[in-house]
C-alpha positions in Angstrom: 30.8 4.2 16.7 29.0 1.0 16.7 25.6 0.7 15.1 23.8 -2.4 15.8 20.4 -2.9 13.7 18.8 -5.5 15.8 15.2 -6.7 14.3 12.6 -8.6 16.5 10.0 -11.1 15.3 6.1 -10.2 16.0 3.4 -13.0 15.9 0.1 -11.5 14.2 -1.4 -10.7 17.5 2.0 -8.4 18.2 1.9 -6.7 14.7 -2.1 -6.3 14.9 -1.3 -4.8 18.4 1.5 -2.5 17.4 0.2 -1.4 14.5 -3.8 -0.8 15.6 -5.3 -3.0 13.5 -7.6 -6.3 13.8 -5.9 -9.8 14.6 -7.6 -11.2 11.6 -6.9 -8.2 9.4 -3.2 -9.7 9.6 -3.9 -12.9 9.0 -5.9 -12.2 6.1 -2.8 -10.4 4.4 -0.7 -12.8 5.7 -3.3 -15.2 3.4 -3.5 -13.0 0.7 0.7 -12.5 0.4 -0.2 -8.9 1.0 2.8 -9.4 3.9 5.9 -11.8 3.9 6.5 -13.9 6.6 9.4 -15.6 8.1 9.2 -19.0 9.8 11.2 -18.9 12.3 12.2 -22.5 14.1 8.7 -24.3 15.7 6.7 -20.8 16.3 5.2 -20.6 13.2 4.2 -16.8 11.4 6.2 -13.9 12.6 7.1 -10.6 10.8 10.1 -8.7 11.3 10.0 -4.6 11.6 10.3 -4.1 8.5 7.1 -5.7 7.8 5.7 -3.3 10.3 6.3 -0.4 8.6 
């Protein structure tokens, strides 16, 4: 058995989406450090799943 654990970026507006939350509620912990991001080539903020959760 094969087991592949693929994880996908999310800009803010994905994660706010996903998650039901305001746009500028992410950004704001994004801000504050309450959430780690990853810069990933020219694109800027993203979080992974694990983020997410």
């Amino acid at each position: 058995m094969i087991i592949v654990n693929a994880s996908r970026a999310y800009t803010p507006a994905e994660a706010a989406a996903v998650s039901g939350i305001a746009v500028k509620s992410v950004h704001n912990a994004i801000d504050k450090r309450i959430i780690v991001t990853h810069l990933f080539g020219s694109k800027g903020r993203e979080l992974t799943d694990d983020r997410l959760r």
